[in-house]
C-alpha positions as a Markdown table, in Angstrom:
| # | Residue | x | y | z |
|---|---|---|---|---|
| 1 | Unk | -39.7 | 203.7 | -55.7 |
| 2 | Unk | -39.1 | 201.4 | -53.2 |
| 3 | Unk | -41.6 | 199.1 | -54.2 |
| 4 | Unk | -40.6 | 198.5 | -57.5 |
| 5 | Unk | -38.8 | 195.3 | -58.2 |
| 6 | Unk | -35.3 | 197.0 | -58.9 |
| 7 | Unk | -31.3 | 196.1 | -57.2 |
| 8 | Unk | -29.0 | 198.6 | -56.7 |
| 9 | Unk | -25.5 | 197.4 | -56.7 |
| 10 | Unk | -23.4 | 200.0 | -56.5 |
| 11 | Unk | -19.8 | 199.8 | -57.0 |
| 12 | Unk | -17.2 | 202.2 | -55.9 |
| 13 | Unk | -14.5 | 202.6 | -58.7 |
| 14 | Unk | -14.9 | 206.4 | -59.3 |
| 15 | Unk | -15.8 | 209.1 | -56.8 |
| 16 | Unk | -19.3 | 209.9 | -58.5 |
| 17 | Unk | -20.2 | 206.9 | -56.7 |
| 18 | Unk | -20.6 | 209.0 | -53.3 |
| 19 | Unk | -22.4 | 211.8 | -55.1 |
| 20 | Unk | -24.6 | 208.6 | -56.5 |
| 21 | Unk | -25.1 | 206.9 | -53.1 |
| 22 | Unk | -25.7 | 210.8 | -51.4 |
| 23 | Unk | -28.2 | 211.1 | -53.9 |
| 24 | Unk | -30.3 | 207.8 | -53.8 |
| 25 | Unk | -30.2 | 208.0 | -50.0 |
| 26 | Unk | -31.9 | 211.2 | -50.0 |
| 27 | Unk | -34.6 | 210.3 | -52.4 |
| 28 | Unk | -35.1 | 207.4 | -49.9 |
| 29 | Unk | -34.2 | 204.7 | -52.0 |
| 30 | Unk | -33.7 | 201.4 | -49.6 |
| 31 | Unk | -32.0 | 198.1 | -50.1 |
| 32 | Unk | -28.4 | 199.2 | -52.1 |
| 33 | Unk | -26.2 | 196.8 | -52.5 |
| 34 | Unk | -22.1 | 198.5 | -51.5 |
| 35 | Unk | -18.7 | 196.7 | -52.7 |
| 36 | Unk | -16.7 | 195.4 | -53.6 |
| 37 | Unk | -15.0 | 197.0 | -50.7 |
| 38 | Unk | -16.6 | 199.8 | -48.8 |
| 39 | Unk | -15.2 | 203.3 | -49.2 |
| 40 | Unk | -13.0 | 204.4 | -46.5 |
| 41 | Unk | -15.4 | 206.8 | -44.9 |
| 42 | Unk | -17.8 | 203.9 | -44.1 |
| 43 | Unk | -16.5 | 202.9 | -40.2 |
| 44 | Unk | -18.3 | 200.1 | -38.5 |
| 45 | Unk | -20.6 | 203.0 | -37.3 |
| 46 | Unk | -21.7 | 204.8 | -40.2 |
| 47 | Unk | -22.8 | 201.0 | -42.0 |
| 48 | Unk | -24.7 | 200.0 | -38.8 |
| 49 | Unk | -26.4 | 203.5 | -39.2 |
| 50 | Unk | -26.8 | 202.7 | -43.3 |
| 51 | Unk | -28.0 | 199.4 | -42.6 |
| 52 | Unk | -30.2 | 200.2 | -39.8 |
| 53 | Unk | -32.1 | 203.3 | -41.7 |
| 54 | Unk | -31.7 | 202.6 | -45.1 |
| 55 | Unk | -31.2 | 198.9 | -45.5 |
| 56 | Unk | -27.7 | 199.3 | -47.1 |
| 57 | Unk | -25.6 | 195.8 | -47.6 |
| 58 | Unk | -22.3 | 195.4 | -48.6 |
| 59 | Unk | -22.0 | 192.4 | -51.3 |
| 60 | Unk | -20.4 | 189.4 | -50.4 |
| 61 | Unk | -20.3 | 186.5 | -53.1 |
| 62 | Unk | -22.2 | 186.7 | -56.6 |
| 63 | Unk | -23.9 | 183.4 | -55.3 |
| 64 | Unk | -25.2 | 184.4 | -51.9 |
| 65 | Unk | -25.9 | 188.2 | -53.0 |
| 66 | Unk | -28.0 | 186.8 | -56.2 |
| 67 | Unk | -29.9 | 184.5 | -53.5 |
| 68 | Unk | -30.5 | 187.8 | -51.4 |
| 69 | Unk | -31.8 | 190.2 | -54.8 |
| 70 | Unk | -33.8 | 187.5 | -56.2 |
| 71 | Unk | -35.7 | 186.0 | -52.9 |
């Protein structure tokens, strides 16, 4: 799945969206994009974990994270 040319941008306005991002994770999907603003469980530890294993990103600006998702 990981090779397909697909960006995941998920945003956290509901709670499905941990369900959502539990879910991908485990299926071993890489690369999701997190924001606007991370979820309160997220410390400084568990997104250096997220990045480091799964390649997880929190968004910055539509600019620089559409320069990022399309190379």
């Amino acid at each position: 799945m990981n090779d397909l040319p697909l960006t995941i941008v998920l945003s956290w306005y509901e709670q499905k969206a941990v369900a959502v991002l539990l879910t991908l994770l485990s299926l071993g999907v890489k690369g999701i994009y997190l924001g606007p603003t991370l979820p309160a469980f997220v410390s400084p530890n568990v997104l250096d974990f997220l990045v480091k294993e799964f390649g997880v990103s929190p968004i910055s600006t539509p600019a620089e994270d559409m320069k990022k998702m399309l190379g």
